[in-house]
Each structure stands twice: as C-alpha cells, then as structure tokens.
C-alpha positions, 0 to 999 in steps of 0.5 A: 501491540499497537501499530503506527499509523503509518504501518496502519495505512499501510496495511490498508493499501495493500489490502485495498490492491489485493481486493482489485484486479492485478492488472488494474491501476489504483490511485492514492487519491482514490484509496486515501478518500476510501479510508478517509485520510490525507492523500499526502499521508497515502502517497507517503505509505505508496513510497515506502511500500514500494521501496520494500518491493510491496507495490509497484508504481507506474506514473504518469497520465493513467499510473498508479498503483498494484501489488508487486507480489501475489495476495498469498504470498503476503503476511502481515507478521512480515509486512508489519516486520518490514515496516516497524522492525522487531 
C-alpha cells in the first residue's frame, strides 16, 4: 500500500505529539523543520486532523498543537482509514 503524502505527514505529527507531554503546545513550524517539509504542508495536515477530532488546536500567542485523544487509543488502520477512505 503506498500512502499519500499528505496521510504521511499526518501519520508524523501525531507521532511526533503522542512523543510530547499532553499539556505541551507544538507548533507546525516547529514539527515541519523536524521532518524537513513545508510548514504550509504542516499547517495543512494540523487542519484536517483537527477536524476529524485527532488534534486539538488552540491560537494565538503560545498556541499550538496536541492530541485530542489518548496515544493508545490510536490506530493507524483507523487514522489512515479516516484520512484515504477504503
């Protein structure tokens, strides 16, 4: 099976937030420049995980991303599900 890279990235950021403290705030910047892509591209994936309920997203000055839900409770059949469809 080969992924997109959008369901790629994806699977990076919420690998990279389950690593972090829940009550820390991450930035796309910050996990775009870890894995080396476009921050845009980051900001993009940060969207549309929030909207499915992966992450939470608070803005303003200090904002920035964590899981919305427990690292145990993910899978990656049912993220990558979520994110390509069938």
């Amino acid at each position: 099976m080969r992924l997109s890279l959008y369901s790629d990235l994806s699977l990076r950021l919420l690998v990279y937030l389950a690593r972090v403290e829940r009550a820390e705030l991450v930035s796309t910047t910050v996990v775009a420049k870890k894995y080396r892509v476009s921050a845009h591209h980051m900001r993009k994936v940060a969207q549309g995980l929030r909207k499915l309920g992966f992450v939470e997203s608070v803005e303003g000055r200090g904002g920035g991303l964590r899981l919305a839900v427990d690292p145990e409770h993910l899978k990656v059949g049912n993220i990558v599900e979520a994110l390509e469809g069938n």
